[in-house]
N, C-alpha and C positions, 0 to 999 in steps of 0.2 A: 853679439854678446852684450848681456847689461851693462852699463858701464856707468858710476855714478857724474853727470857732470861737472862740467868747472864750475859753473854756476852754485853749484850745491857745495864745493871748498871752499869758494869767495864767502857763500854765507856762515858757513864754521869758523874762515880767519878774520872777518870782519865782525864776527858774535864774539871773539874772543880777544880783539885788538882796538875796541871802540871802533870810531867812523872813517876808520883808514880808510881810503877810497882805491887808490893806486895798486895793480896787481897787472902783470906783466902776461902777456898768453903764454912763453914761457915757461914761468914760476905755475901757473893753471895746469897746465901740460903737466908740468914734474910733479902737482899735488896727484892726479890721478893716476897717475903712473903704481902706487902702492897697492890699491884698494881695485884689485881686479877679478872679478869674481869668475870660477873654473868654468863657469855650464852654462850656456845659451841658453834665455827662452824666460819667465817669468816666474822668480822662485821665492818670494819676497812678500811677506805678510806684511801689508802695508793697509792703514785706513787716508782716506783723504778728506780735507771737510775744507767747507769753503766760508767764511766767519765775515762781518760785521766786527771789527776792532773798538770799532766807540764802546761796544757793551762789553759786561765779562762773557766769558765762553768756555764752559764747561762742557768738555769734547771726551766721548767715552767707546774703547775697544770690545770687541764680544770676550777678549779673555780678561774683563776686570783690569784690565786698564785707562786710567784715564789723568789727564791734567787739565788746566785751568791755568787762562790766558787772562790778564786783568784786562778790565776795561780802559780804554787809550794809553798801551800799554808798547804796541808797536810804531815803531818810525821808520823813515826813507835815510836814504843814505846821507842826509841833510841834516839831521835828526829832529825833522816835524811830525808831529804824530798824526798818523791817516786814518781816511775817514774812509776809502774805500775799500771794495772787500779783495780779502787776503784769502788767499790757498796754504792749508798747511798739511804737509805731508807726516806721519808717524811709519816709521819702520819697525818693527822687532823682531827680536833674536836670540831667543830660547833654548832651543834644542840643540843637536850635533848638525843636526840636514842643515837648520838656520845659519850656523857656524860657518859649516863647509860653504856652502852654497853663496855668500855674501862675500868672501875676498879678501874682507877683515881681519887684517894684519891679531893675533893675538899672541902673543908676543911679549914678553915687558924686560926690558932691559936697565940691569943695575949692577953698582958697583961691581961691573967689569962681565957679568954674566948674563946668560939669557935664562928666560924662565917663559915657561907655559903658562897663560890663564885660566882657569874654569871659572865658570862665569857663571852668576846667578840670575843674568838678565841684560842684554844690551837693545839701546835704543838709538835710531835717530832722526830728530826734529828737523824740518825744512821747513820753511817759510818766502812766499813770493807774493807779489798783485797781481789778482787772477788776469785781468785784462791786456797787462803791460808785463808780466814778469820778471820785473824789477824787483832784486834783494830789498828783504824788508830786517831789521833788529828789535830787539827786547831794547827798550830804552832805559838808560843808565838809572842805576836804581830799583826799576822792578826788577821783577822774578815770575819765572812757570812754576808753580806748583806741579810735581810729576810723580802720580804714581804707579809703578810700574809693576804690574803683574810676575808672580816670580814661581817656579817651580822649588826656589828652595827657602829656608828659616832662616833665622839667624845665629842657629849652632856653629856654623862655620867665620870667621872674619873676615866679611866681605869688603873688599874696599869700594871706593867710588871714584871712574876717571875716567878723562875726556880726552879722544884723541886728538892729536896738535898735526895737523896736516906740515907745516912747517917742519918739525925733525922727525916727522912720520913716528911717532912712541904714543905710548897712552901718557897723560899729565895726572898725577893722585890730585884727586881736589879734595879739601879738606870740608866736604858738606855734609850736617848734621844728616842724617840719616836714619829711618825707624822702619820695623817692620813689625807686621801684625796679621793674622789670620785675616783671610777673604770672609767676609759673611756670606757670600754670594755664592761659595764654592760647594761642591756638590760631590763628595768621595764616590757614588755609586757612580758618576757616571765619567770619574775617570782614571788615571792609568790605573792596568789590572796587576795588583801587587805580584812577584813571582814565587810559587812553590816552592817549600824547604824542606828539604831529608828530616826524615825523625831523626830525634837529637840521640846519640849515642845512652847518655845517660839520663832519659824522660822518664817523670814519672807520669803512667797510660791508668786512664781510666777505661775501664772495660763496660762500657756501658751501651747500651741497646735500646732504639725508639727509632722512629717510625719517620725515616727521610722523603718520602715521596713528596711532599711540598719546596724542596730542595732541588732543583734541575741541577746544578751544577756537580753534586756530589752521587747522583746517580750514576755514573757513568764509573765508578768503584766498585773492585770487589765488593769489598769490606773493613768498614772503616772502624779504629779503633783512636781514642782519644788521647791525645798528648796536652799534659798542661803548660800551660805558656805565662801565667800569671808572676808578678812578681809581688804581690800584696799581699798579707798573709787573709787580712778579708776574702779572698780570692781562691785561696787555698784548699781543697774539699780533704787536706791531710791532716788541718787546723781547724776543721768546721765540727763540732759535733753535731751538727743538725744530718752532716753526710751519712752518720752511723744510726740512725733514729728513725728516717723516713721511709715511705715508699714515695719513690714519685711517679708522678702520673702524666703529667705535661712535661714537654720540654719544645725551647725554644731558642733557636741560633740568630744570632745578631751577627755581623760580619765584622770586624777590627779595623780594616780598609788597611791594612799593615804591612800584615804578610798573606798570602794564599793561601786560602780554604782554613785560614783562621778566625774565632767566632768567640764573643761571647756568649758562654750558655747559660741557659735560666733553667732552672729545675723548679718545679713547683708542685703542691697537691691541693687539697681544701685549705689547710692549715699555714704551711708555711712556705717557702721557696727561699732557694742560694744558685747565686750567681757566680761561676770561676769563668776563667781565659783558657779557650784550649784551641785545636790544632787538628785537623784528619792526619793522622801518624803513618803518613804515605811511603810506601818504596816498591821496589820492583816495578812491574808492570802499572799498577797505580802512578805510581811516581812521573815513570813515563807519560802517561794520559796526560797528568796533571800540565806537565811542562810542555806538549803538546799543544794543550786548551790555550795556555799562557801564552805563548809563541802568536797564536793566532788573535785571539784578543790584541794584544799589543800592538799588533800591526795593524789592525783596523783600528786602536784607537791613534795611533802616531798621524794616519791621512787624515784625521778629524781635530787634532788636539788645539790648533787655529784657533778655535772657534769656543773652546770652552773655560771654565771659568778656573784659573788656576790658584792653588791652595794659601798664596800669600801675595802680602800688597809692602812693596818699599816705594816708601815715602821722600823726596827729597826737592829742593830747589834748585831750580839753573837758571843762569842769567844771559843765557842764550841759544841760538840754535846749533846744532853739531852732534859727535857721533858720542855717545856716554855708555859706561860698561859699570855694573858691578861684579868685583873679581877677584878671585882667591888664584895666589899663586899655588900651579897643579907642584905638589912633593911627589917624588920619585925615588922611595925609599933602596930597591933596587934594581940601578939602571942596569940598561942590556944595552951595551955603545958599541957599536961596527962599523964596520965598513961595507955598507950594501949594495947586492945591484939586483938586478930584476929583469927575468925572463920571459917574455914575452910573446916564445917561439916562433911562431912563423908572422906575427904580426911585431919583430922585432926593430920595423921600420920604422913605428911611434914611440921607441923609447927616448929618445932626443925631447920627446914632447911631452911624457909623462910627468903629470903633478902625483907624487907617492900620498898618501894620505893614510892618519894612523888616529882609528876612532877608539874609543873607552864611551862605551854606550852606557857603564854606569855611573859614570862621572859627567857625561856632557862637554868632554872634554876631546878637543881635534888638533893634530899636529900635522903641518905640512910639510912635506920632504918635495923641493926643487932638485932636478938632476944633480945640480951643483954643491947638492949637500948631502947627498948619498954616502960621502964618506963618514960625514958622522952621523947616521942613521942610529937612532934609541928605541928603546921597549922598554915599558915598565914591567920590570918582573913579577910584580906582585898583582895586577889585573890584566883581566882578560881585554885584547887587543884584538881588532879585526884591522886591515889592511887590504887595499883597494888604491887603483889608478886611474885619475879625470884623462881621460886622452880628447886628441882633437875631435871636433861634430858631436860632443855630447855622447861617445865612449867612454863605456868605463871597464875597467878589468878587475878581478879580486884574486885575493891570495888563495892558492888552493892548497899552504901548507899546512902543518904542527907550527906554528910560529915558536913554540916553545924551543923546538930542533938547533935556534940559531942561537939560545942564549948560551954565555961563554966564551961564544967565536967571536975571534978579530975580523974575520969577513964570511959572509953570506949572501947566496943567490936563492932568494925567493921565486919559487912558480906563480906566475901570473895565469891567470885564463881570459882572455879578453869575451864578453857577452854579447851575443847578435843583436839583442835589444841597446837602443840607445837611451840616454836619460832625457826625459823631456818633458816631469813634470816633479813635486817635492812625493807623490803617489806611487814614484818610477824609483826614486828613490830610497824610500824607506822598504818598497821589496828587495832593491839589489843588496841593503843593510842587513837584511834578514836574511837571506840566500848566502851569507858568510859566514 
């Protein structure tokens, strides 16, 4: 099993305590005690770079991350600043698999209650000499420059905070922080937005041309146009130009938004209008759609490592350690029980079952230990899948209606435990999708 070492919490309490030197094996022991990750085997988006400290060092991830190490900027436990070369580790942790799969307590506890994080992006910095692997620090005064790759804006109020291995919580740091579009980021080739029911009350253009340069929308009966526009520019009910022309071209742009939504261009010799519209899908369409979607998604989640995500937070740290940015997850309405979970004939590893409760469209993981089965939660308001880490890289999923259990003071979930075991973040995101 991964396991972060002591070496790696000496550098978080020593990045956050000046040059204390003194830590007991111990106090090491009980740091790593918290941060224990469910699944054996290598699950961990990690870059490594090996740097020259005398110079600056601008160090860059393939999803648009990167920070910036001054020049003689790191020291020894002494605090003289070295001249030999340094190894620095970046870890990140984006997604639910990330989440899950790292051990990382998320968690935030305040005035007397506990809360769930969703988190817009967590990281963390290690730093050693490559030759001697002696803890190195950010010397008193500088700062990393850290920008951190994020899959989400700043619509939400994210906060910014750094775990404190000492009372094992996340600590709020109060650091200026910005966000801003990736210029670097690239909508077509990433996540595939999901298909939406035509809207009850849409107003459909019924209009006809000529899809074959369209792959994606062939695979439709027949598709009629929903508009989606909110501008009244946008409008073909506020256009006179819509009641005067014939048009002859037409051309779809895609929205990168929502699914198999486009902006359209209508044009003749003379003149052309642009509105926001929609394939106005249901039944059997609908299905396809959500189909196509299902599959995309999965093959872009084993790739999403590596590409360039839609937004960059900006912040400084003034040392090495684990940092999160984090929206406390609201639960407008809980489903609290008393749960237990059946595992029928493999009911030998319930004793050893981590429950786990994902919200795939929030990015948001809760972990249920045996020991806390009794207060077992669901958000009523989103969709929940429900799965169990068992030992050797077992997992099991829920095969119910999760919906069945809200209202009950106690419920037993069916488990199905799967022949396949987890053993890589590829293994993973099918068994997500198979729920």
């Amino acid at each position: 099993m991964i396991k972060l070492s002591p070496l790696f919490f000496l550098l978080i309490l020593l990045g956050c305590a000046g040059n204390q030197l003194e830590l007991s094996e111990n106090a090491a022991n009980q740091l790593t005690s918290f941060i224990n990750p469910p699944l054996e085997g290598d699950f961990v988006n990690r870059q490594t770079y090996h740097i020259d400290p005398t110079i600056e060092n601008k160090l860059e991830a393939p999803n648009g991350s990167s920070f910036t190490i001054p020049a003689k900027s790191i020291v020894n436990a002494n605090g003289e600043i070295l001249n030999e070369e340094i190894t620095i580790t970046f870890d990140q942790y984006h997604s639910t698999i990330d989440i899950l799969t790292s051990g990382i307590p998320m968690t935030y506890d305040t005035l007397g209650e506990t809360y769930t994080f969703q988190s817009a992006g967590m990281f963390t910095l290690e730093a050693q000499t490559t030759t001697s692997n002696e803890p190195v620090f950010v010397k008193e005064g500088a700062a990393i420059d850290m920008n951190l790759a994020s899959d989400k804006s700043d619509e939400q109020p994210f906060n910014f905070y750094e775990i404190n291995p000492e009372t094992r919580d996340w600590t709020f740091e109060p650091a200026a922080s910005t966000v801003r579009p990736n210029p670097r980021f690239d909508p077509e080739n990433y996540t595939p937005p999901a298909p939406e029911p035509v809207s009850e009350d849409a107003f459909v253009l019924d209009i006809n041309f000529d899809l074959s340069n369209y792959e994606e929308l062939s695979v439709f009966s027949g598709i009629v146009w929903e508009y989606t526009g909110t501008h009244d520019s946008l409008d073909p009910r506020k256009s006179k130009l819509m009641h005067r022309q014939r048009w002859t071209n037409f051309e779809l742009e895609p929205t990168h938004e929502v699914g198999y939504e486009y902006y359209l261009t209508m044009s003749n010799n003379l003149n052309q209008f642009t509105t926001r519209v929609k394939a106005a899908l249901d039944g059997e369409d609908m299905e396809a759609a959500i189909a196509d979607f299902q599959t995309k998604k999965i093959a872009f989640e084993k790739k999403k490592d590596d590409l360039q995500k839609p937004f960059i937070r900006s912040v400084q740290i003034d040392g090495f350690g684990t940092y999160n940015y984090d929206y406390i997850y609201k639960v407008d309405q809980p489903q609290i029980m008393a749960a237990d979970f059946d595992f029928k004939s493999n009911n030998d590893l319930k004793d050893h079952a981590l429950i786990v409760v994902i919200y795939e469209e929030d990015d948001v993981v809760v972990n249920y230990p045996k020991t806390n089965w009794d207060k077992f939660g669901l958000n009523g308001e989103k969709d929940a899948k429900i799965m169990a880490i068992l030992p050797g890289n077992q997992v099991a999923v829920c095969t119910d209606d999760i919906t069945q259990s809200y209202g009950k003071s106690k419920h037993t979930f069916q488990m199905k435990v799967l022949d396949q075991t987890v053993e890589s973040k590829a293994d993973l995101v099918d068994v997500i999708a198979s729920i």
